[in-house]
C-alpha positions in Angstrom: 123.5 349.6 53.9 122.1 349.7 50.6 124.8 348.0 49.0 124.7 345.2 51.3 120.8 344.6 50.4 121.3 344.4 47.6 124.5 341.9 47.5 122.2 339.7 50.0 119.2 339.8 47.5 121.6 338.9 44.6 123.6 336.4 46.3 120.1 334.3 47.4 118.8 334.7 43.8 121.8 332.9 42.8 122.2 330.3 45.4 118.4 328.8 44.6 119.0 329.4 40.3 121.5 326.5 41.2 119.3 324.4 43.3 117.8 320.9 41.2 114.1 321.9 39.3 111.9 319.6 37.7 111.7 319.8 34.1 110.0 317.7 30.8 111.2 314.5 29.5 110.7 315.6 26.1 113.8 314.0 24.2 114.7 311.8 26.3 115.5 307.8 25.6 112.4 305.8 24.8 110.7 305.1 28.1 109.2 301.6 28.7 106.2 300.6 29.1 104.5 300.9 32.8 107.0 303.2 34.0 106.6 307.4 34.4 109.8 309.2 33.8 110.8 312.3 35.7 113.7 314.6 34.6 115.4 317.2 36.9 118.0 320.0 35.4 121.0 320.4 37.9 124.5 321.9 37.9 126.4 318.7 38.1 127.6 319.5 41.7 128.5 316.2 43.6 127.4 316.9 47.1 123.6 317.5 45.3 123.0 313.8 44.7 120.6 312.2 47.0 118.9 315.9 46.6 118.2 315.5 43.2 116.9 312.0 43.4 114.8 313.0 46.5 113.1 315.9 44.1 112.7 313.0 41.5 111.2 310.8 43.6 108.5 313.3 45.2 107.1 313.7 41.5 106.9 310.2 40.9 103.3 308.9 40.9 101.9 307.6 44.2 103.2 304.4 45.4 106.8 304.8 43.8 109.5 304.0 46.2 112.3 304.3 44.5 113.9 306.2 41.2 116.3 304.6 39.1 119.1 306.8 36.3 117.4 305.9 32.9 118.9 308.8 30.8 121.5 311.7 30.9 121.8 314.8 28.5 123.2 318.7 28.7 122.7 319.8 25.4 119.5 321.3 24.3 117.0 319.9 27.3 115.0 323.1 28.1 117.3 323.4 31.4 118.8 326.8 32.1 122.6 327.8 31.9 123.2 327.7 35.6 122.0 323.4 35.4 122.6 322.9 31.8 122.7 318.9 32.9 119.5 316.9 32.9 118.9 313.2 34.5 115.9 311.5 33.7 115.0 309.0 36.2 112.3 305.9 35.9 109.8 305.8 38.6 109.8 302.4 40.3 107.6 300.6 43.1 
C-alpha cells in the first residue's frame, strides 16, 4: 500500500511539472510599443495549444482579448527541463 502512495504522489508531481507556467520575458525580441508581453515555458506537446494561450491570455492586462505568437526560444529562458520551450505572446485588444 505504501508503494502505491507513493507511485500516485510521484506520478501527480510529474503530470503538473509538465503543465504550461508563466514565466519573464527577459530576452525576448524587442517588444513594441503599447503592447505587454507574456511568456509561458511548456513542453512542446501539441494537444496543449489553446491551453497555453488561455494561460497567456489570463495574465494579459485587463481588457485584452486576444494573444498573438511574437517570439519563440528553448535555450537559456529561465524555463525548467521538463518545458525547456518558451512562447512569448503580445497582449492585444
Amino acid at each position: 500500500m505504501k508503494k502505491l502512495i507513493v507511485f500516485g504522489l510521484l506520478l501527480t508531481v510529474t503530470a503538473c511539472a509538465n503543465s504550461p507556467s508563466i514565466t519573464n520575458s527577459d530576452n525576448v525580441k524587442e517588444i513594441p510599443d503599447g503592447y505587454e508581453a507574456v511568456s509561458v515555458c511548456h513542453s512542446g506537446e501539441p494537444t496543449e495549444k489553446k491551453e497555453i494561450e488561455q494561460l497567456a491570455l489570463a495574465e494579459c492586462p485587463i481588457g485584452a482579448r486576444n494573444v498573438h505568437p511574437w517570439d519563440f526560444d528553448w535555450f537559456m529562458n529561465g524555463c525548467p527541463l521538463t518545458k525547456r520551450k518558451r512562447i512569448t505572446f503580445l497582449c492585444t485588444q
